[in-house]
LONU-187890 format. One record per residue: residue number from 1; x, y, z of N, C-alpha, C in turn. Coordinates in pm, 1 decimal, always signed. Layout:
BEGIN
REC    nr      neast     nnorth        nup     caeast    canorth       caup      ceast     cnorth        cup
REC   NUM          X          Y          Z          X          Y          Z          X          Y          Z
...
//
This chain:
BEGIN
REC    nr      neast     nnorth        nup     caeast    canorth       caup      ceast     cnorth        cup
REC     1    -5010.6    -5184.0    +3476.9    -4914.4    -5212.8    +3373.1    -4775.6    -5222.9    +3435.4
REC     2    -4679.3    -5326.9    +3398.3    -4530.6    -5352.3    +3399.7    -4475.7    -5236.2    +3375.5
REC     3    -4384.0    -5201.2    +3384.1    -4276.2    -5130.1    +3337.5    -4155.9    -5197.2    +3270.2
REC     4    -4153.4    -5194.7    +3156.5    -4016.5    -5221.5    +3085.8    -3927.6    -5200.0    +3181.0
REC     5    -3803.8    -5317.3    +3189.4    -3683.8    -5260.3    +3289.3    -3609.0    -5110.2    +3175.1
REC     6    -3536.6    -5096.7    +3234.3    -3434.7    -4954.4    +3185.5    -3314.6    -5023.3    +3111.5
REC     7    -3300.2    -4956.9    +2969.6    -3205.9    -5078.5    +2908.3    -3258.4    -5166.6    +2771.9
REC     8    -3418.6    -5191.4    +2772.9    -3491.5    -5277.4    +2741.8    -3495.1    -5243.1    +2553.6
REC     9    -3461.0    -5283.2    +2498.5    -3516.8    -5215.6    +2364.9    -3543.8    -5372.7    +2271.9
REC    10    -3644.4    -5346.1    +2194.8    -3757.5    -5420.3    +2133.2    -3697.9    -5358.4    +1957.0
REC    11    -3640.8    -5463.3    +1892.2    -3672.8    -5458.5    +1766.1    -3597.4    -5533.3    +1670.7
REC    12    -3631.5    -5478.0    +1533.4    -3637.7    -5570.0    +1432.2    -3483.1    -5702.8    +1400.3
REC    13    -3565.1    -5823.6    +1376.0    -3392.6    -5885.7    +1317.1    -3293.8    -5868.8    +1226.4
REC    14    -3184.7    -5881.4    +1196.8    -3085.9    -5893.2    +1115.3    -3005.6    -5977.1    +1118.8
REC    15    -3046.4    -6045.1    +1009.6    -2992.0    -6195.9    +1042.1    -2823.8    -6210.9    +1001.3
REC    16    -2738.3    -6100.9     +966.1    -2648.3    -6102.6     +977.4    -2599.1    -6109.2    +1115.0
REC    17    -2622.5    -5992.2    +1190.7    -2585.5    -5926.3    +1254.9    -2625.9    -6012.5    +1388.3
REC    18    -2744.7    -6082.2    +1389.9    -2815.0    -6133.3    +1521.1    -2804.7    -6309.8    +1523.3
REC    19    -2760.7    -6371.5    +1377.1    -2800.1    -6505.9    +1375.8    -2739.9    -6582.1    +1535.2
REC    20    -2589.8    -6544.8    +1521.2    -2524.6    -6580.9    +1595.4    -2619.2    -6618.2    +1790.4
REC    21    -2677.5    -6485.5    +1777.9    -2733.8    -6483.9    +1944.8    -2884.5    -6563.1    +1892.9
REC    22    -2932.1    -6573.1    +1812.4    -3032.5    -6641.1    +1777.7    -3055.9    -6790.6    +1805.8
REC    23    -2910.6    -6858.1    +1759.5    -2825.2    -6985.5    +1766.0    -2825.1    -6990.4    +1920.9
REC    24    -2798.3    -6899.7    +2000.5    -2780.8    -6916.6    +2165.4    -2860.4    -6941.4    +2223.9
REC    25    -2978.6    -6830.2    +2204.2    -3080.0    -6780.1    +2280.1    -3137.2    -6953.6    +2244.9
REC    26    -3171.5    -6923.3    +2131.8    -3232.8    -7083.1    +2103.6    -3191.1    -7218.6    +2164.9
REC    27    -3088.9    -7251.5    +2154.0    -3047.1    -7302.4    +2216.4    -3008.5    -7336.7    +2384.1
REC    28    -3014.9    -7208.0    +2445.8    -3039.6    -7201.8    +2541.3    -3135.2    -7246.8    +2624.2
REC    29    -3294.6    -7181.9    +2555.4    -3438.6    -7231.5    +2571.0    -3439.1    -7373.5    +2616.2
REC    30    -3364.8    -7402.2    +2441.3    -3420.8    -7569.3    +2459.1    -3361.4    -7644.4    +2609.2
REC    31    -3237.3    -7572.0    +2597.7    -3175.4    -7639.9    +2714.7    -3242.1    -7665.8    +2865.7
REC    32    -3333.9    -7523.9    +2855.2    -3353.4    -7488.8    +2984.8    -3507.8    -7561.3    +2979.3
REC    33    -3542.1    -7631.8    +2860.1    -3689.7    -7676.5    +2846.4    -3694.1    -7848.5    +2862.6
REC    34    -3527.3    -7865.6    +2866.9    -3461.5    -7998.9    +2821.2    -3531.1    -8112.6    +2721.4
REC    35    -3500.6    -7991.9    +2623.4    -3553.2    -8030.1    +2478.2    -3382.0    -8065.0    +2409.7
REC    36    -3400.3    -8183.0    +2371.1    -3279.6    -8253.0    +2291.0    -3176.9    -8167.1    +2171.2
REC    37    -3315.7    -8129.8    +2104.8    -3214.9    -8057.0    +1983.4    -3170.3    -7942.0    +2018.6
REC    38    -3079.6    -7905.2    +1961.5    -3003.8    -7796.9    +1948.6    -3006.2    -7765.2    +1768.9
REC    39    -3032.5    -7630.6    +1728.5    -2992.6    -7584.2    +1641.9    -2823.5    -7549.8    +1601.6
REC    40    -2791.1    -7502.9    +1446.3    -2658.5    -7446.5    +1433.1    -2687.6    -7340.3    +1309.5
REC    41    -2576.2    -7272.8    +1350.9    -2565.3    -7142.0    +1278.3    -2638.3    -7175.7    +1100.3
REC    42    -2556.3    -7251.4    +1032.1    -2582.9    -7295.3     +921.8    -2733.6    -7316.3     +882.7
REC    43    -2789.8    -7421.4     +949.6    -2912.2    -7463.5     +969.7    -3015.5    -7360.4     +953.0
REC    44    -2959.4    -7271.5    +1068.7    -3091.2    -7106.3    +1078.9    -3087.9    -7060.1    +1000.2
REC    45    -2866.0    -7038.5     +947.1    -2973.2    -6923.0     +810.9    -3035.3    -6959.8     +723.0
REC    46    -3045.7    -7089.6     +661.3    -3094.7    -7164.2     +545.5    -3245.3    -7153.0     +583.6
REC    47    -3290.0    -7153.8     +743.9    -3436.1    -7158.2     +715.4    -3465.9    -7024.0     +724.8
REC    48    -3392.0    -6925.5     +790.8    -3464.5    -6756.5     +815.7    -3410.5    -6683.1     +675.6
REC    49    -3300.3    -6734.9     +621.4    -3302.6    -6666.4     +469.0    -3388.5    -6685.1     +388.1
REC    50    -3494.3    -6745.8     +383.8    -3593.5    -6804.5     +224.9    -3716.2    -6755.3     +310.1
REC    51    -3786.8    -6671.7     +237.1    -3888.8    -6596.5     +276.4    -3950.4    -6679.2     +248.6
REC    52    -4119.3    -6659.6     +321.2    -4239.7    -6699.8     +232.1    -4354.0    -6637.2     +261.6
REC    53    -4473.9    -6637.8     +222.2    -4595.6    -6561.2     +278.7    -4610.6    -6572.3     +429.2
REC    54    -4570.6    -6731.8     +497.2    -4592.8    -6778.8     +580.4    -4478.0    -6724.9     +727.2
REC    55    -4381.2    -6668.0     +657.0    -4296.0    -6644.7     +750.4    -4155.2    -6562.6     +666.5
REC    56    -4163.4    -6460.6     +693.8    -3998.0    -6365.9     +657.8    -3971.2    -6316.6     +764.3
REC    57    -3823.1    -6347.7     +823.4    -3725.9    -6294.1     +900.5    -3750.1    -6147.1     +947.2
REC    58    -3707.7    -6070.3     +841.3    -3710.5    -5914.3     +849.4    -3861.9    -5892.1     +880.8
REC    59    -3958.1    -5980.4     +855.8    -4106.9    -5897.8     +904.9    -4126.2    -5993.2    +1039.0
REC    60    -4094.3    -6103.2    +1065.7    -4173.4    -6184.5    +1200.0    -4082.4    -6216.8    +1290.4
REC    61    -3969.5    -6189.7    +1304.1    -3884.8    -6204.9    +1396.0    -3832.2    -6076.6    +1454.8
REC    62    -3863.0    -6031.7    +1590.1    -3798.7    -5911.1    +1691.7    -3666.8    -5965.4    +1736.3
REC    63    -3603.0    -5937.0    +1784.6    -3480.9    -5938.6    +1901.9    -3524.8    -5831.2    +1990.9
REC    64    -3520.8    -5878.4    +2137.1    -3514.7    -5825.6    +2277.3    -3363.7    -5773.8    +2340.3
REC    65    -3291.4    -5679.2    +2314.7    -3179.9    -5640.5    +2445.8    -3203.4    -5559.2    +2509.9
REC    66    -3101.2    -5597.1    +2575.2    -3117.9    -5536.5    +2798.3    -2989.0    -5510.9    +2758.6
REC    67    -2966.9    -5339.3    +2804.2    -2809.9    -5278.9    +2790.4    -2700.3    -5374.6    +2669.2
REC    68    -2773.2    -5361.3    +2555.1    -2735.9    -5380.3    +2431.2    -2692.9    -5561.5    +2412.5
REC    69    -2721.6    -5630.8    +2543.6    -2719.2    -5764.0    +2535.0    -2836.6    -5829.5    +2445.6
REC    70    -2814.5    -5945.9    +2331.4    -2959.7    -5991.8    +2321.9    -3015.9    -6077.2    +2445.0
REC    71    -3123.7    -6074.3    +2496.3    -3159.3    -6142.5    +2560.8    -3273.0    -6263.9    +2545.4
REC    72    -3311.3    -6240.4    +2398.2    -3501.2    -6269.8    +2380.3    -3477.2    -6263.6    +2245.8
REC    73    -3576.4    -6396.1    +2195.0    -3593.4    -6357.8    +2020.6    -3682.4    -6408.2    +2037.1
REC    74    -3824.3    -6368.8    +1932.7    -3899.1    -6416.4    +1912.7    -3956.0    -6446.3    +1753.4
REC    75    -4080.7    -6531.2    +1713.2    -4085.7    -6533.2    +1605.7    -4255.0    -6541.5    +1569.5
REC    76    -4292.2    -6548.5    +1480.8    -4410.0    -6571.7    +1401.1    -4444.8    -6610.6    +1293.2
REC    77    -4532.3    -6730.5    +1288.7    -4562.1    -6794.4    +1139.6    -4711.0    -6808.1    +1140.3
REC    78    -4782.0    -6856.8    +1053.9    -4870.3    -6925.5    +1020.4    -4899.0    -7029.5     +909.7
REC    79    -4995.2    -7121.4     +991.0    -5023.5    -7195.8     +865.2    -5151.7    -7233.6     +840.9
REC    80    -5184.4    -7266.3     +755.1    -5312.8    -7208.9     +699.7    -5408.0    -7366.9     +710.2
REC    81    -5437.5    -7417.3     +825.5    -5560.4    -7516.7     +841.1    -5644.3    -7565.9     +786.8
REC    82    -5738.7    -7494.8     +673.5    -5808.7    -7534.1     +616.1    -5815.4    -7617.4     +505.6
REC    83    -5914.8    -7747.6     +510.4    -5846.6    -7863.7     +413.3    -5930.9    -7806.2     +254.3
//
């Protein structure tokens, strides 16, 4: 097993509080994936504010910081395949 670096803490979003590094991190990715779009602040909260079975903010999205930096966001959805 890895060891978490020292620093490392794992948890929940607040999309007040985090949209902003959300907008980065994301953006960042794409950059570094040299994927065209870029997201904006506006944009995210309109889609991470409106819950649905399929996906709520406060339950499927973590934030990752390293010595209180965000570094990492992640997310989770589903959708349901069957015709």
């Amino acid at each position: 097993m890895i060891a978490a670096p020292a620093g490392l803490v794992i948890r929940p979003f607040d999309l007040d509080a985090d949209l902003a590094d959300w907008v980065r991190v994301t953006n960042a990715e794409n950059a570094a994936d040299r994927i065209d779009e870029r997201v904006t602040e506006d944009g995210e909260r309109s889609y991470l504010a409106h819950a649905s079975d399929q996906f709520d903010a406060s339950r499927d999205v973590v934030v990752a910081e390293l010595d209180g930096q965000v570094v990492a966001v992640t997310s989770q959805d589903w959708i349901d395949t069957r015709d």
